[in-house]
C-alpha positions in Angstrom: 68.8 97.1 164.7 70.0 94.7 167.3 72.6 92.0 166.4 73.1 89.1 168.3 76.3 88.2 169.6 76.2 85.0 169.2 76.4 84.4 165.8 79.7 86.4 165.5 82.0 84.0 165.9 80.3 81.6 163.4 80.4 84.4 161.1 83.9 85.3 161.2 84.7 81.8 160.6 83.1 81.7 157.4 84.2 85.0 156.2 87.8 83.3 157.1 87.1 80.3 155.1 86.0 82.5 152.0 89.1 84.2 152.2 90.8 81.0 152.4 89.3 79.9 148.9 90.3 82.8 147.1 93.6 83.6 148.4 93.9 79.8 147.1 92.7 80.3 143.6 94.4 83.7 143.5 97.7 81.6 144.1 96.6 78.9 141.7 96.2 81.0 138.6 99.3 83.1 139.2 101.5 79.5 139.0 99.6 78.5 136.0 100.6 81.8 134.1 104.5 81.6 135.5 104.4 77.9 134.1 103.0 78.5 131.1 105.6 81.5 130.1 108.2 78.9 132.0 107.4 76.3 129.3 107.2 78.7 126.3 110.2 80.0 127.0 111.8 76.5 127.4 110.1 74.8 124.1 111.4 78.2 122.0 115.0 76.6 123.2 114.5 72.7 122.5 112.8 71.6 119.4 109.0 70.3 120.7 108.4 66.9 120.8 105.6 65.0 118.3 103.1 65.3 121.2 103.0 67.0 124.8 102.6 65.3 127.8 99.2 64.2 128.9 97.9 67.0 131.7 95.6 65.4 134.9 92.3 65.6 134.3 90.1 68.9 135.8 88.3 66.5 137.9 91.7 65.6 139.7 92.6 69.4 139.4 89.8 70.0 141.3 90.3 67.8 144.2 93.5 69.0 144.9 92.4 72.5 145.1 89.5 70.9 147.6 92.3 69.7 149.8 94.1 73.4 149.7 91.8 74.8 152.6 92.2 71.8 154.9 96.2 71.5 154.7 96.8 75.2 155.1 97.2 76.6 159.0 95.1 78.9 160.3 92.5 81.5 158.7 94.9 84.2 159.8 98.0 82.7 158.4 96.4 81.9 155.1 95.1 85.7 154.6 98.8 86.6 154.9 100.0 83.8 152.8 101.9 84.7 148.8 101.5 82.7 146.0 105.5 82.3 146.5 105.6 80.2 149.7 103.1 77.6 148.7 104.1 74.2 149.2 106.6 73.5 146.7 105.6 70.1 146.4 102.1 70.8 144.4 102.5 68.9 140.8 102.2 72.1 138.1 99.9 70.2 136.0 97.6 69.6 138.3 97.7 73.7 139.3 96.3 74.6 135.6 92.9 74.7 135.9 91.3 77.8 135.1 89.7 77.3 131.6 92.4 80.2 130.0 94.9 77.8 131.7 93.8 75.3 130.0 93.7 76.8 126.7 96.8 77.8 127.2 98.8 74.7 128.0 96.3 72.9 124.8 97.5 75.2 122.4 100.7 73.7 120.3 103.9 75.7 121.0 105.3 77.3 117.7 109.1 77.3 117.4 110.6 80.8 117.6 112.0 82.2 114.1 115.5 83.4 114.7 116.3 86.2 111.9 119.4 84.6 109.8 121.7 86.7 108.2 122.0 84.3 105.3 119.2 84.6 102.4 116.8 82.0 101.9 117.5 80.2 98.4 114.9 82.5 95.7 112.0 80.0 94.3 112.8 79.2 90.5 109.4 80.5 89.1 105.9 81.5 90.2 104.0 78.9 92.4 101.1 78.9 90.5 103.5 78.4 86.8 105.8 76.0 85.5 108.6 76.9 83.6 108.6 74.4 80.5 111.5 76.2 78.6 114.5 74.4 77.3 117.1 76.3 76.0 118.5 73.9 72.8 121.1 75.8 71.6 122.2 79.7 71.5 120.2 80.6 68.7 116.9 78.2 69.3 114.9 77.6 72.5 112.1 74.3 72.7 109.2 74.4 75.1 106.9 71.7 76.1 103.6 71.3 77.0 102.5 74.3 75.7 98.1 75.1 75.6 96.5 75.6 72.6 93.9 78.4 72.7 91.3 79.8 71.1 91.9 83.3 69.3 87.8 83.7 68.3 84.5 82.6 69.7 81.7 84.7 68.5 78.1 84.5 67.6 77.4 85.4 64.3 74.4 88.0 64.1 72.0 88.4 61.3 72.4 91.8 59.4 68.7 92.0 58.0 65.1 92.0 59.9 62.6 89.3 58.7 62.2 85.1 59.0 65.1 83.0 58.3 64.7 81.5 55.0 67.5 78.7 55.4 70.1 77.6 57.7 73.6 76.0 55.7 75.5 74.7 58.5 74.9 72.2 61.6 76.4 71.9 65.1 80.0 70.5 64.7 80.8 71.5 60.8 83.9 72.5 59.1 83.5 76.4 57.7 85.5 78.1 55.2 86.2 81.8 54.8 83.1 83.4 53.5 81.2 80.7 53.2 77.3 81.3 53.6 75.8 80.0 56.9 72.1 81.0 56.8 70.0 83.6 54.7 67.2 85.5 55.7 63.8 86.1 53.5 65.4 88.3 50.5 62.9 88.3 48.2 61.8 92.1 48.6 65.4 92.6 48.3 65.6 91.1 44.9 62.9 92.6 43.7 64.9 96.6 44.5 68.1 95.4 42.6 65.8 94.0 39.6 64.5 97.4 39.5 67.6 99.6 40.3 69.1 97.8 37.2 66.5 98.7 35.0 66.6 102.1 35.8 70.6 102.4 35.1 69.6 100.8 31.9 67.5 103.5 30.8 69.8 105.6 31.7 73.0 104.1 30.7 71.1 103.6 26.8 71.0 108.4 27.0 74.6 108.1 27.3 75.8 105.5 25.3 75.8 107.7 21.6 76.3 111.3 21.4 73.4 111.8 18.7 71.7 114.7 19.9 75.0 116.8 20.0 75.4 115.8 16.6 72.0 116.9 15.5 72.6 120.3 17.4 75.8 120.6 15.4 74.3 119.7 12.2 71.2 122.3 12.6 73.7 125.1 13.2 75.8 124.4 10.4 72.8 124.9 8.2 71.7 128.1 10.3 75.3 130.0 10.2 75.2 129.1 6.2 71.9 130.9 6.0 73.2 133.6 7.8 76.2 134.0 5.3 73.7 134.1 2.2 71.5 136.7 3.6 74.6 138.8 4.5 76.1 138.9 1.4 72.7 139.7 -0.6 72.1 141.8 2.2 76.4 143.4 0.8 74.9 143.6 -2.6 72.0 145.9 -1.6 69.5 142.7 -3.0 68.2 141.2 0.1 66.5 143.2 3.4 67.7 143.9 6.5 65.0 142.0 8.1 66.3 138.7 6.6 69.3 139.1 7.8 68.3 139.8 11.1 66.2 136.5 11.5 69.1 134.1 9.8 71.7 135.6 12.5 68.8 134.9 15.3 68.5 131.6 13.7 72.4 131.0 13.7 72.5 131.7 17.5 69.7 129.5 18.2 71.5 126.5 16.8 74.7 127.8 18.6 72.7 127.6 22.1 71.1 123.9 20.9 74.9 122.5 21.0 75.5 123.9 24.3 71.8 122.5 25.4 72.7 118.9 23.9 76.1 119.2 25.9 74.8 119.9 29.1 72.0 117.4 28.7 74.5 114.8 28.1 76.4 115.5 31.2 73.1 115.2 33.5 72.6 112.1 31.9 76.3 110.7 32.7 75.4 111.8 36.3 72.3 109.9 36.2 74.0 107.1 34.9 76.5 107.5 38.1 73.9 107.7 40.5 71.9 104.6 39.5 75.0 102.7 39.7 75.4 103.6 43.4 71.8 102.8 43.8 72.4 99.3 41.7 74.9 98.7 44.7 73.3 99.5 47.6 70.9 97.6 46.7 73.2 94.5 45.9 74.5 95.3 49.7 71.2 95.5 51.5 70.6 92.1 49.4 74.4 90.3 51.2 73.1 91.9 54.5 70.5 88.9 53.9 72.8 86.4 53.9 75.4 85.3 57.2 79.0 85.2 56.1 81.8 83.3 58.1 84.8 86.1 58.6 87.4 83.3 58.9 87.4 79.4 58.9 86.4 77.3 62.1 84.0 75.1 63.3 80.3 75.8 64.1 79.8 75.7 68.4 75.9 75.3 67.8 72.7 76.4 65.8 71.3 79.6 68.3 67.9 80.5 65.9 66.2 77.6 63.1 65.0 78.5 59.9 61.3 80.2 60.1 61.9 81.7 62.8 61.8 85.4 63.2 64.8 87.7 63.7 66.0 91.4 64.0 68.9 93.2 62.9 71.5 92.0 65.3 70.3 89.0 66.8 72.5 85.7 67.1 71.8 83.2 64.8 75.1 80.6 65.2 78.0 80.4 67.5 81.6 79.5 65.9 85.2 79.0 66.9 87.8 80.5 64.5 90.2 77.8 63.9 92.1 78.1 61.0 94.5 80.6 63.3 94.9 79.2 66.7 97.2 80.9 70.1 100.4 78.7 71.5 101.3 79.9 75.0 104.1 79.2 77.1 106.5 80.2 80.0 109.9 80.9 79.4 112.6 81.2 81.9 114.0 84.6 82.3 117.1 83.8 83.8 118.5 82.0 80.0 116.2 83.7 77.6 115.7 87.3 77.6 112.3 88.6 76.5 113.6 91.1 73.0 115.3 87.8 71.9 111.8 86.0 71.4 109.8 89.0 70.2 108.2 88.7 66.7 110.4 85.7 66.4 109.1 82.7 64.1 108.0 79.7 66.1 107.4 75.5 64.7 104.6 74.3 66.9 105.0 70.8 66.7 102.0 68.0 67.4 102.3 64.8 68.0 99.1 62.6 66.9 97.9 59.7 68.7 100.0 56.8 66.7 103.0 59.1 67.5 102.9 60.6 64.5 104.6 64.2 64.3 102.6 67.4 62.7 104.6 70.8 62.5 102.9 73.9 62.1 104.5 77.2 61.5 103.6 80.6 63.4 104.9 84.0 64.9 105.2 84.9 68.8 103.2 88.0 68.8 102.9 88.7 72.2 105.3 88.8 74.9 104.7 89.2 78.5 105.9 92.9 80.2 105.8 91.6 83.3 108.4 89.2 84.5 106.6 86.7 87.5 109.3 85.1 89.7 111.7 84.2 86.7 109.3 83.7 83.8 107.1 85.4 81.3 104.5 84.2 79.1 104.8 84.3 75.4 101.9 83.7 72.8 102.2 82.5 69.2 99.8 82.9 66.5 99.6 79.4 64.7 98.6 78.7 60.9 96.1 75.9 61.1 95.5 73.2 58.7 93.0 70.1 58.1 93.2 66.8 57.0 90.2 65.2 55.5 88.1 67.8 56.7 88.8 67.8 60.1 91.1 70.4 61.9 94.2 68.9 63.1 95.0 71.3 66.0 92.2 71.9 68.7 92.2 74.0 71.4 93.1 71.9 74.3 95.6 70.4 73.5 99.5 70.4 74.4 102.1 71.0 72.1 105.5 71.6 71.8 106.8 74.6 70.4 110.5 75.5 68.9 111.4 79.3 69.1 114.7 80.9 66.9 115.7 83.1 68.6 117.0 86.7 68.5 121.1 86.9 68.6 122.2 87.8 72.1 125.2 89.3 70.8 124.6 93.2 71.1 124.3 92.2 75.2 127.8 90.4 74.9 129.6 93.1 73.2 129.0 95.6 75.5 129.6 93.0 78.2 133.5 92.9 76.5 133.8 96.6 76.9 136.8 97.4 78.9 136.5 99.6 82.3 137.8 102.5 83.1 142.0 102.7 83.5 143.6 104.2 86.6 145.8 106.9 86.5 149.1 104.7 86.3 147.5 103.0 83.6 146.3 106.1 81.2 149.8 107.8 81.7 151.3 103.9 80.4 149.1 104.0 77.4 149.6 107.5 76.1 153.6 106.5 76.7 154.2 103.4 74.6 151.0 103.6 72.2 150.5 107.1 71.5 147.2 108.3 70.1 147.0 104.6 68.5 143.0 104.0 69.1 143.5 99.7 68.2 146.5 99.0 69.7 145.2 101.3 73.2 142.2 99.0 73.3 144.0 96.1 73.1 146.4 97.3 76.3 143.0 97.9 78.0 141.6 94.7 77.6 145.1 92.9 78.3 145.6 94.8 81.8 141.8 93.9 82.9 
């Protein structure tokens, strides 16, 4: 293929302006990097001011870099040409504009953390807890806003299948220990304890005399006197052999009666024992009917109305124990140590809405293992009480609660106990005090 020679030169101009352009942008990014390590490194020195300068716009970036080409010499000179012998006049804002450039020089500068030898004052406390201890005296310790919780919620399920006869209770109510809160259909079940206590009845009526024991006893009497009239005609040659014979079989007879009457009297005590145990499992089945509150509270809500249908184990009302209520609160660590609150009696008090004060009496019986920042949580069980049938502490609410508190003193004593002696010391002691166990203590503790 032929090429024409005149279209060479216009060629190599082009190819000379291409390399212009790129040497130029080549240039241009390599300032915007050194500038923007140059102004990292200088804002890590100086503290940054509120805001950084305004950079030109990219349209005016633009131009300028549309004026490179045409202020430069030659082609030849510019293929030759580093990035270091630019004109040094150029402004270095308008030289960033490459979008990473950009980014770059947008991006807020973060001061550089210099490593202090000096440590940072410790945070009293976990972020997310507030220590509301108060240490009142040695022996007692107060803490303030302190939840009330709930120890109970459950759902009380009936026992027996079949409809439910009755419900006692309504949303909202007051319950007492093992008060009745609904009953299923027991009427089959009354009907099996009217009958079990006939039957122990009859059976209790076998045991209650001894008669037939007594009979037994009687008709062998009568049989062994027999016996003893036929022997001694029998001794006199006047009666037969063959009487005798049938008044000792007669006497046995009776013999074996008592032992008969006996053992009859025994099953019948048995009888008696078993109809008893069937008398009370068939009271049970008869309570399984009926829905007994385990502790005192305050019924949540109705789950299942009367008439409707229910199986062994289904929900029929939701309750809240509230006659025992939690107290929970964060102590500080670094005054109160945790064995000096364990199992220690607590005074929760509450203040009413006219101001008036309510105390309440309780136990901590829990104590945190883990200590967070420099507190751990405690929890007291509370005695609850009501006052015209309303409860006067509900969960929700924040009390104050006053702990006495364990004697530190165990921690102090050993705290007094002297250190070890040097060797000047020891050979001073066994001098002027001899083997003198008091009076060498005391020398310890006066040369500490």
């Amino acid at each position: 293929m032929k090429i024409s020679t005149n279209c060479r030169p216009q060629t190599t101009v082009i190819w000379k302006k291409i390399g212009i352009i790129l040497a130029s942008s080549a240039c241009t990014i390599h300032l915007s990097a050194i500038h923007v390590i140059d102004v990292n490194a200088q804002e890590s020195r100086r503290q940054l001011p509120p805001s950084l300068p305004t950079l030109s716009s990219p349209s005016s970036s633009r131009s300028t870099l549309g004026d490179l080409p045409s202020q430069l010499p030659g082609a030849p000179a510019t293929q030759d040409r580093s990035p270091a012998t630019l004109p040094a006049s150029l402004p270095t804002t308008s030289i960033l504009t490459s979008p990473t450039a950009q980014s770059l020089e947008n991006t807020p500068t973060q001061p550089t953390i210099q490593p202090s030898d000096t440590q940072m004052p410790r945070p009293s406390g976990n972020l997310n807890r507030t220590i509301n201890s108060q240490l009142v005296s040695t022996n007692r310790a107060k803490l303030a806003y302190c939840p009330v919780k709930i120890i109970e919620k459950i759902q009380l399920p009936a026992s027996e299948i079949g409809p439910l006869a009755e419900v006692l209770v309504r949303d909202g109510q007051t319950i007492s220990k093992g008060m009745v809160i609904a009953k299923v259909d027991d009427r089959q079940a009354i009907t099996e304890l009217n009958l079990s206590e006939s039957r122990l009845a009859t059976s209790a009526l076998k045991v209650d005399t001894d008669i037939a024991i007594r009979y037994a006893q009687a008709g062998y009497d009568a049989a062994y006197k027999t016996y003893e009239r036929e022997l001694s005609l029998y001794k006199k040659n006047v009666g037969t052999a063959a009487k005798l014979d049938e008044a000792r079989l007669q006497a046995q007879q009776a013999l074996l009666q008592i032992e008969k009457a006996k053992h009859d009297y025994s099953v019948d005590q048995k009888a008696v024992r078993i109809e008893e145990i069937q008398v009370q499992k068939a009271k049970e089945t008869l309570q399984r009917h009926s829905t007994i509150a385990p502790w005192g509270g305050i019924v949540n809500q109705v789950l299942t109305h009367q008439g409707e249908w229910v199986n062994a184990g289904d929900p029929i009302v939701e309750i809240i124990q509230m006659d025992r209520l939690w107290v929970e609160g964060d102590i500080d660590a670094r005054q109160i140590n945790p064995f000096q609150v364990t199992n220690r009696p607590v005074e929760v008090i509450l203040t009413l809405a006219q101001g008036e004060k309510v105390k309440f009496q309780g136990k901590v019986v829990y104590v945190e293992l883990e200590v967070t920042g420099d507190s751990y949580k405690i929890r007291a069980e509370v005695q609850n009480r009501t006052h015209m049938d309303h409860w006067l502490l509900i969960p929700g609410m924040d009390v104050e609660m006053e702990i006495d508190l364990m004697p530190n003193g165990g921690v102090e004593r050993l705290s007094n106990q002297p250190g070890p002696l040097n060797h000047q010391q020891s050979s001073l002691l066994r001098r002027d005090f001899g083997t003198d166990t008091n009076l060498r203590t005391m020398a310890r503790l006066a040369m500490k």
